[in-house]
One Martini backbone bead per residue (centre of mass of N, CA, C, O) as a GRO file, in nm:
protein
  334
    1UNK     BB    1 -11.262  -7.241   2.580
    2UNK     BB    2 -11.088  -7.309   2.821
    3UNK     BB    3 -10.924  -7.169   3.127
    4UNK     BB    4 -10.632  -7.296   3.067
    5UNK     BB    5 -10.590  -7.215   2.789
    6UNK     BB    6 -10.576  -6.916   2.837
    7UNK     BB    7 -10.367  -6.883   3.044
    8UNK     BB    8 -10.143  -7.034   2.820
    9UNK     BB    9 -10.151  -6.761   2.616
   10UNK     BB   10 -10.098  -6.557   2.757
   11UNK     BB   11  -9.797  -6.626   2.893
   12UNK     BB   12  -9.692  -6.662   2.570
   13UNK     BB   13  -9.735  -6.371   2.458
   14UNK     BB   14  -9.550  -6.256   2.748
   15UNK     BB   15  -9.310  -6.365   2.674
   16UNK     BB   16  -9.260  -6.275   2.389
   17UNK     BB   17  -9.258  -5.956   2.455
   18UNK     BB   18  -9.016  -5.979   2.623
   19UNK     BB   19  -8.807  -6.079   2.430
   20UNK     BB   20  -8.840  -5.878   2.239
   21UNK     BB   21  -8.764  -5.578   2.393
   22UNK     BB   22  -8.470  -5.713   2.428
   23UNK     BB   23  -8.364  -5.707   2.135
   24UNK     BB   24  -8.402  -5.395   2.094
   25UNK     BB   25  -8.217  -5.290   2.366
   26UNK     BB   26  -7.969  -5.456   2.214
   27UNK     BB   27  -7.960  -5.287   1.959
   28UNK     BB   28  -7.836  -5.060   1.805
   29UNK     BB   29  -7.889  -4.693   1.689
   30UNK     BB   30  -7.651  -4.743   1.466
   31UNK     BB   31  -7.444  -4.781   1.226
   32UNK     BB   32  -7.171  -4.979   1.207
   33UNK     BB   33  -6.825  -5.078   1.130
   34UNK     BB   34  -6.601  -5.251   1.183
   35UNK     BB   35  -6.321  -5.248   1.365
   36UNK     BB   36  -6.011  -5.233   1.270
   37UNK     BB   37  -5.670  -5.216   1.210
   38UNK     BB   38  -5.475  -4.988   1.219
   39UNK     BB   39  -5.299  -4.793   1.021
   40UNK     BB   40  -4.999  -4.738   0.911
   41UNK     BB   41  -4.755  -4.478   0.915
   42UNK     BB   42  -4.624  -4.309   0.704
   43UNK     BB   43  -4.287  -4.274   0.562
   44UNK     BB   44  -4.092  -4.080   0.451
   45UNK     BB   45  -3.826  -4.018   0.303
   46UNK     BB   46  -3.482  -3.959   0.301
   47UNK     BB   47  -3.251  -3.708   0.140
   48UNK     BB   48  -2.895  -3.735   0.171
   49UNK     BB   49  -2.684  -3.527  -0.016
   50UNK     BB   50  -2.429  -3.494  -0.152
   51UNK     BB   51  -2.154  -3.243  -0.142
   52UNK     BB   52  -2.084  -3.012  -0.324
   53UNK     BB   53  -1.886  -2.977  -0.587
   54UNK     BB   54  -1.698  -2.770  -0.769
   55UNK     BB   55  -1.679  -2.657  -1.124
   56UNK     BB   56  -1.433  -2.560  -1.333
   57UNK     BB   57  -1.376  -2.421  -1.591
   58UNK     BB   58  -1.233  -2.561  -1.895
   59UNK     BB   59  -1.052  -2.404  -2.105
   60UNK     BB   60  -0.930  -2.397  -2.417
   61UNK     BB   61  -0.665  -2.469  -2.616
   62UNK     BB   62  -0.476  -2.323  -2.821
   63UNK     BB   63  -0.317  -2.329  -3.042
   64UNK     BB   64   0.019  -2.373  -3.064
   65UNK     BB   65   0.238  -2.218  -2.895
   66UNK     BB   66   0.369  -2.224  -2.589
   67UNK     BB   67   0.345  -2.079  -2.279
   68UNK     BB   68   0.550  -1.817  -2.121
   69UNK     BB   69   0.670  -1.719  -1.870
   70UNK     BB   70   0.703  -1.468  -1.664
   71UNK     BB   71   1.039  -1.299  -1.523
   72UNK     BB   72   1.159  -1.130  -1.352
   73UNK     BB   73   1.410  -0.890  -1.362
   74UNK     BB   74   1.660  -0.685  -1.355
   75UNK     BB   75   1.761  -0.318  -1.384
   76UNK     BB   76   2.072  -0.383  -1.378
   77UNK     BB   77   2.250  -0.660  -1.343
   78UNK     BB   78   2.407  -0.732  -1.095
   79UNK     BB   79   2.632  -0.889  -0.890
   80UNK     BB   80   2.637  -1.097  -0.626
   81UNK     BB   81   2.947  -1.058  -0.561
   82UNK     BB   82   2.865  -0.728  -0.511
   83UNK     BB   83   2.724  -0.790  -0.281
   84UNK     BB   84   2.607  -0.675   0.030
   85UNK     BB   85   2.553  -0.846   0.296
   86UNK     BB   86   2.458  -0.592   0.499
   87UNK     BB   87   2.183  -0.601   0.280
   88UNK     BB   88   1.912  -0.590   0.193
   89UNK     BB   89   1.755  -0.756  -0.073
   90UNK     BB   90   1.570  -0.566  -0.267
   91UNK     BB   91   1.204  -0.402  -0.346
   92UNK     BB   92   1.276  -0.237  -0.585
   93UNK     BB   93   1.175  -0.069  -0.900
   94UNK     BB   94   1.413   0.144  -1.078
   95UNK     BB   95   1.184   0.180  -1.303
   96UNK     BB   96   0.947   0.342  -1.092
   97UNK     BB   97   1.208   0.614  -0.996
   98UNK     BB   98   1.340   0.601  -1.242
   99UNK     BB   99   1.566   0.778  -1.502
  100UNK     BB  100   1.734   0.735  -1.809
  101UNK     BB  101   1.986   0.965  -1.967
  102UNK     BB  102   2.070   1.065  -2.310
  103UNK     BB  103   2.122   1.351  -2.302
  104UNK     BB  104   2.173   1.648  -2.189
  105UNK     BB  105   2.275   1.781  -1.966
  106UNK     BB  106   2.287   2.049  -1.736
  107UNK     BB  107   2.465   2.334  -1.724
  108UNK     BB  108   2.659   2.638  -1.638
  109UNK     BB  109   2.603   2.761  -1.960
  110UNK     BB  110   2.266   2.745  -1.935
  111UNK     BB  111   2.262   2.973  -1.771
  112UNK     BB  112   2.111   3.293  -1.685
  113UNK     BB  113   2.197   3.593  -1.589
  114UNK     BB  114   1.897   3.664  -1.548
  115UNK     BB  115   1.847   3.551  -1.333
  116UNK     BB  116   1.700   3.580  -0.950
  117UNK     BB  117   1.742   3.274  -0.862
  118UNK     BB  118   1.769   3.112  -0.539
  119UNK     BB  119   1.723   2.920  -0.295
  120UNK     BB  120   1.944   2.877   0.004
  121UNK     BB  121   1.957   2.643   0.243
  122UNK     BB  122   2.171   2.602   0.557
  123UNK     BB  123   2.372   2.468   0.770
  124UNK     BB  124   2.685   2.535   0.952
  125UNK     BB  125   2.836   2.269   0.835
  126UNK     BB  126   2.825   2.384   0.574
  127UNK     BB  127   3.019   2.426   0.237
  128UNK     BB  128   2.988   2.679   0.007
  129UNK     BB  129   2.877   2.825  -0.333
  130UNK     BB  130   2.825   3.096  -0.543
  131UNK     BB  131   2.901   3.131  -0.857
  132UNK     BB  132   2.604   3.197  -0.916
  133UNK     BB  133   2.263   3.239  -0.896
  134UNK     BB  134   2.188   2.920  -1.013
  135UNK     BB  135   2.462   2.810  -0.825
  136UNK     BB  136   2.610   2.544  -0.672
  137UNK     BB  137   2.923   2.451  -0.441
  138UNK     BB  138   2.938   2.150  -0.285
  139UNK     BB  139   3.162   2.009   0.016
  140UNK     BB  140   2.977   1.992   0.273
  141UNK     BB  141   2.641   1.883   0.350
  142UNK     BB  142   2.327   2.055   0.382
  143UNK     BB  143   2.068   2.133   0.155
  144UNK     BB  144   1.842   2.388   0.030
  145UNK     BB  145   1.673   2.388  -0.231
  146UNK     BB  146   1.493   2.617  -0.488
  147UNK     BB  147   1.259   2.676  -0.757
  148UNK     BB  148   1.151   2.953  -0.906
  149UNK     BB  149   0.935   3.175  -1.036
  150UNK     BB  150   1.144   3.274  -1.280
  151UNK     BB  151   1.295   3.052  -1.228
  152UNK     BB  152   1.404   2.751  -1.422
  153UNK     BB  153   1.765   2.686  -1.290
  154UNK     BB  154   1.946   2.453  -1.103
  155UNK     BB  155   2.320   2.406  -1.008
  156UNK     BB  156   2.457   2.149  -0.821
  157UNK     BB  157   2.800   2.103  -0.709
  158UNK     BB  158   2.980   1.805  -0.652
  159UNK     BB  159   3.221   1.543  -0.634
  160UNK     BB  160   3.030   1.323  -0.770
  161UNK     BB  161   2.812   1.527  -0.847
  162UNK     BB  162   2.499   1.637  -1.038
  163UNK     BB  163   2.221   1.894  -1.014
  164UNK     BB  164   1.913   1.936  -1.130
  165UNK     BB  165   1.687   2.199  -1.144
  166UNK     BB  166   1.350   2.311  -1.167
  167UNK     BB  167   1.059   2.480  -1.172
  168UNK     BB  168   0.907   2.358  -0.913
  169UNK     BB  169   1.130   2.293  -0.710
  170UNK     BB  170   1.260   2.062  -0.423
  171UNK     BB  171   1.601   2.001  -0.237
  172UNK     BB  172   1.832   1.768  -0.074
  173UNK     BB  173   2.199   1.794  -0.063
  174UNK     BB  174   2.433   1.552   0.010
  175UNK     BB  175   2.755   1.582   0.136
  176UNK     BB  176   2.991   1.309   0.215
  177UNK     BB  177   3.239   1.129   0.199
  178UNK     BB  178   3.176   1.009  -0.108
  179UNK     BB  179   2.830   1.074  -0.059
  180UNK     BB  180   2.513   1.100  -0.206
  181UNK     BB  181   2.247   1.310  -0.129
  182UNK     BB  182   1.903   1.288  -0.288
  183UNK     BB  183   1.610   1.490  -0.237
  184UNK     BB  184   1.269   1.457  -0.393
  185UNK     BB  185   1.021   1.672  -0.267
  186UNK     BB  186   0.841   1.817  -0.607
  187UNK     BB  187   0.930   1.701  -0.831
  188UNK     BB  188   0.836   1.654  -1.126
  189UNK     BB  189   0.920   1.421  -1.323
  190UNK     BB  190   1.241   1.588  -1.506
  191UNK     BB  191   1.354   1.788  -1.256
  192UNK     BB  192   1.518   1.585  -1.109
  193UNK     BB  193   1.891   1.570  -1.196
  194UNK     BB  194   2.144   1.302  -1.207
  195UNK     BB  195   2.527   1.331  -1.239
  196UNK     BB  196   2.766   1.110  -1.248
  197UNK     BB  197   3.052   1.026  -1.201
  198UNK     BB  198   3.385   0.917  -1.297
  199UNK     BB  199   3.520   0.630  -1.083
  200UNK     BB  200   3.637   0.498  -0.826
  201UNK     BB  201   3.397   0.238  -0.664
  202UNK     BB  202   3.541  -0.005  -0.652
  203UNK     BB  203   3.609  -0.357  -0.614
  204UNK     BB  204   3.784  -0.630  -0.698
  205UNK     BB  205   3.817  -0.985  -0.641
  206UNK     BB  206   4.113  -1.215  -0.675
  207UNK     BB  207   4.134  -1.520  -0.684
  208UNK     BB  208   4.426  -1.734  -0.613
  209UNK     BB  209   4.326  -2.038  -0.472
  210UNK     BB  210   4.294  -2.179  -0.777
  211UNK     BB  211   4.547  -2.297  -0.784
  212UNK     BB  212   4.700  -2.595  -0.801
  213UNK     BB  213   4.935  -2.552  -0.580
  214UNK     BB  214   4.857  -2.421  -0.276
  215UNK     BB  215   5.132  -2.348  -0.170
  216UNK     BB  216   5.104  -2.068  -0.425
  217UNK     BB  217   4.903  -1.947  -0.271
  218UNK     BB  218   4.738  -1.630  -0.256
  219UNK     BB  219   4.628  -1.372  -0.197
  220UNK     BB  220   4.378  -1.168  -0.231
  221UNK     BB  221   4.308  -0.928  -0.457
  222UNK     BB  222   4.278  -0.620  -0.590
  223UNK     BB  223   4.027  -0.418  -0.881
  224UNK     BB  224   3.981  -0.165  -0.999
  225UNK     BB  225   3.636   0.022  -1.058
  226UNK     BB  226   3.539   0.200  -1.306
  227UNK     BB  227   3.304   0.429  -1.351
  228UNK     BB  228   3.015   0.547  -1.554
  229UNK     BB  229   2.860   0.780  -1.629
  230UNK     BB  230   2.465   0.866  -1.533
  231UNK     BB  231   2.185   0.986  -1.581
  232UNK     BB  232   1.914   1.100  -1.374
  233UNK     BB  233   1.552   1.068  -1.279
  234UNK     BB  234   1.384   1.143  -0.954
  235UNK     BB  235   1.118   1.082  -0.804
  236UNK     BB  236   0.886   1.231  -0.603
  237UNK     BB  237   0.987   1.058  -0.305
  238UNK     BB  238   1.298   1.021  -0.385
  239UNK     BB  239   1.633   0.892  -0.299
  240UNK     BB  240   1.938   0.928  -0.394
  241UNK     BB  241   2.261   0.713  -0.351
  242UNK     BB  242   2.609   0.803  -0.385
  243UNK     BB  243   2.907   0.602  -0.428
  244UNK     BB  244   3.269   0.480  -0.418
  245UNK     BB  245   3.135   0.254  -0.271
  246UNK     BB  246   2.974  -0.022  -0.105
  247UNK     BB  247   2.671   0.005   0.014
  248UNK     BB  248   2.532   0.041   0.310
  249UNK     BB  249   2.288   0.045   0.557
  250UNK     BB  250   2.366   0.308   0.669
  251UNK     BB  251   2.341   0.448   0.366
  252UNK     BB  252   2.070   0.398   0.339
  253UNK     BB  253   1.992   0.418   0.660
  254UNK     BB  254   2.010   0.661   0.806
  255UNK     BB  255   2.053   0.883   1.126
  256UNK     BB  256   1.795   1.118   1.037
  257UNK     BB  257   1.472   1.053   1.109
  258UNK     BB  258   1.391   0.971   0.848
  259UNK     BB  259   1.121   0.752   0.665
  260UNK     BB  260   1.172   0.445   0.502
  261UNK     BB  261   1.127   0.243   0.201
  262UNK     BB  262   1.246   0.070   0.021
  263UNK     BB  263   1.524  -0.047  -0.258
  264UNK     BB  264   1.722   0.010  -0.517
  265UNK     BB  265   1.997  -0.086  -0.769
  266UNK     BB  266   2.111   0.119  -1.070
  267UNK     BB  267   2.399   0.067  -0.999
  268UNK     BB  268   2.491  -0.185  -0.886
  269UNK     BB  269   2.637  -0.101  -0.546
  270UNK     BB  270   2.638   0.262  -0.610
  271UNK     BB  271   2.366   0.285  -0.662
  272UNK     BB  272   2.062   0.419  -0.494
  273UNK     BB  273   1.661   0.386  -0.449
  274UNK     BB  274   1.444   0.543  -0.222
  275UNK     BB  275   1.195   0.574  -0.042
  276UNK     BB  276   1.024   0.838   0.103
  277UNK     BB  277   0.899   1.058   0.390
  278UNK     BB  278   0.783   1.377   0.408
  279UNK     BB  279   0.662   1.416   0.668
  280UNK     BB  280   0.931   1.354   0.832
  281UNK     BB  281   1.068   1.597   0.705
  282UNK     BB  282   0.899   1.805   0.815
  283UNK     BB  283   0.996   1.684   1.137
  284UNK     BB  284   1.303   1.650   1.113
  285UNK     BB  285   1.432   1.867   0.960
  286UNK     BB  286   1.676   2.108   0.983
  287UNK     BB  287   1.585   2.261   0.764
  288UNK     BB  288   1.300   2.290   0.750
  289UNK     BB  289   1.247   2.417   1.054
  290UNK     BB  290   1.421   2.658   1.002
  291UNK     BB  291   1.221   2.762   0.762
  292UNK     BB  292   0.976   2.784   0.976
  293UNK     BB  293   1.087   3.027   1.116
  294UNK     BB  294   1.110   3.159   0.823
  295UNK     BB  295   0.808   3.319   0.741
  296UNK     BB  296   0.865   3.610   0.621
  297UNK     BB  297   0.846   3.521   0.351
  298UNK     BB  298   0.732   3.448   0.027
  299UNK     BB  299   0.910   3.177  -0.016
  300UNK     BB  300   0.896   3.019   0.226
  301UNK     BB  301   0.562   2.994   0.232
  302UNK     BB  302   0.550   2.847  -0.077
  303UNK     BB  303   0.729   2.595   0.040
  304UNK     BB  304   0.567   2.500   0.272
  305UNK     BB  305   0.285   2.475   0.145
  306UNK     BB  306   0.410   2.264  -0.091
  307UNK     BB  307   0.514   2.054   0.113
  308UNK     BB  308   0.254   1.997   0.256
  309UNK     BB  309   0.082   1.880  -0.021
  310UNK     BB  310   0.254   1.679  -0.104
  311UNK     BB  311   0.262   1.508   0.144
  312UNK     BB  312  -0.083   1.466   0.086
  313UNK     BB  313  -0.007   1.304  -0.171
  314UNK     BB  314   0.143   1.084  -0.101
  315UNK     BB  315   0.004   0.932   0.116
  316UNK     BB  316  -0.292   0.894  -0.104
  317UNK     BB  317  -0.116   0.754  -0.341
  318UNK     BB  318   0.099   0.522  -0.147
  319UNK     BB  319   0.074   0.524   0.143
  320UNK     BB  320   0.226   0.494   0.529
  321UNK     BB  321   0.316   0.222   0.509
  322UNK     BB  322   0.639   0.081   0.624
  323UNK     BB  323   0.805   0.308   0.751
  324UNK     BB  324   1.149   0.336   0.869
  325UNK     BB  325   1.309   0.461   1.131
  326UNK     BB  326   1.621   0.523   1.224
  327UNK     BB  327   1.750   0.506   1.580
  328UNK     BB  328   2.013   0.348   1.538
  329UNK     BB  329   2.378   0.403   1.611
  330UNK     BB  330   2.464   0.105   1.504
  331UNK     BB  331   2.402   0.121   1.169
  332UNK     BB  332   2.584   0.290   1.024
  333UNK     BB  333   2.847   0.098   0.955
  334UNK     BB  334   2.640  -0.199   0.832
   0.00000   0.00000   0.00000
């Protein structure tokens, strides 16, 4: 082999090497797949339920007659053409302050002649007497009495009514112009008992002016109306309030400092019951006041402290809300 074949083999070796080693330099160093378009990211879906509503159980009825409405009824029936317009409506119901009584009333004959009395506190302006130890006669004005053991029984007489009171009990009671009013302060049960005489306690208005005639339609007339006997027992913290007329606004809250709260009426428009704050009474009755003042006896202490006890117990049973003082004196006679 010539010198020129030589040295074109050469040259051919040193190019294919060349040409290998740039292929060498140009492969990756590790396997790898093509890269595609990235997936697109799930979205999970929303569901908003809608809002749930409520369903109520519905009860099956059963067979048979029909449900009657209980109707709330007035325990006295009294006609509304005798309603005094200037009295709020009533709002007490008198079943649950009062109870009627059938027996007989306790009278000054049943009283025993070894009592050894009540106590009997009353103001300048009042006027009783003392037919004997455990009963008073009162002609008008304000009292207290009280009735302890070992007295049993206690009868206050007015012209309106009479009141009986029974042992370990305290009432407060007026009378003016035909008008009573009984506060039963302690009196548990049918401890304190009232019995209203009968009177002619109203009139009826008759009506002329519906005559055919219009002409010969004379003035509205008035017919007296007899009330008959009641006797009654007062609930403990409630005051009875009896008259010859029909009761007026004045004398359901008279301006005597008392707060009271609800009234019903039990006869008619001239018999009624509201609920009264003994706290009141403690703090501004002149009656207990004065016997206040006057605790140096061993009966006294007793009821002043027996009147402290009920009146935080009726605070804490009935409760304080609602009691309304009248403060004006322009409602008396309203």
């Amino acid at each position: 082999m010539n010198t020129l074949t030589k040295l074109a083999l050469a040259n051919l070796v040193a190019v294919s090497a060349s040409m290998f080693a740039g292929l060498a330099s140009a492969q990756p160093s590790s396997f790898s797949l093509p890269s595609g378009p990235s997936p697109m990211p799930q979205v999970m879906p929303t569901y908003n339920p809608a809002p749930a509503t409520p369903t109520f159980p519905v009860l099956p009825v059963h067979g048979g007659r029909e449900t009657v409405p209980l109707i709330p009824t007035d325990y006295t029936n009294f006609s509304m053409g005798m309603f005094n317009s200037t009295v709020s409506m009533p709002n007490l119901n008198p079943s649950t302050a009062v109870q009627k009584l059938s027996g007989a009333f306790p009278s000054l004959d049943q009283l025993r002649q070894d009592e050894e009395g009540i106590l009997v506190r009353s103001l300048e302006n009042a006027r009783f007497t003392r037919p004997s130890l455990a009963s008073v006669k009162l002609d008008c004005g304000s009292i207290l009495v009280s009735v302890r053991r070992p007295s049993r029984l206690g009868v206050i007489s007015t012209p309106q009514g009479d009141v009986s009171v029974s042992a370990d009990a305290d009432v407060i009671v007026t009378y003016n112009d035909g008008l009573l009013r009984v506060l039963n302060l302690t009196g548990h049960g049918e401890a304190v008992k009232i019995k209203i005489h009968a009177s002619n306690i109203s009139a009826k208005i008759i009506n002329s002016n519906s005559a055919p005639d219009q002409e010969q339609a004379k003035e509205p007339s008035h017919e007296p109306i007899v009330s008959q006997p009641v006797a009654i027992a007062v609930k403990v913290g409630h005051e009875i309030v009896s008259s010859d007329h029909a009761l007026t606004r004045g004398d359901l809250h008279p301006h005597d400092g008392i707060a009271r709260r609800r009234f019903g009426f039990v006869e008619s428009n001239v018999l009624a019951v509201s609920e009264f704050s003994l706290e009141s009474v403690l703090n501004s009755s002149d009656l207990l006041v004065d016997l206040c003042q006057k605790t140096s006896g061993l009966k006294e202490r007793r009821i002043m402290g027996d009147l402290s006890k009920m009146a935080a117990v009726l605070n804490y049973m009935n409760g304080q809300q609602g009691f309304v003082t009248n403060t004006s004196n322009n409602n008396e006679n309203k």
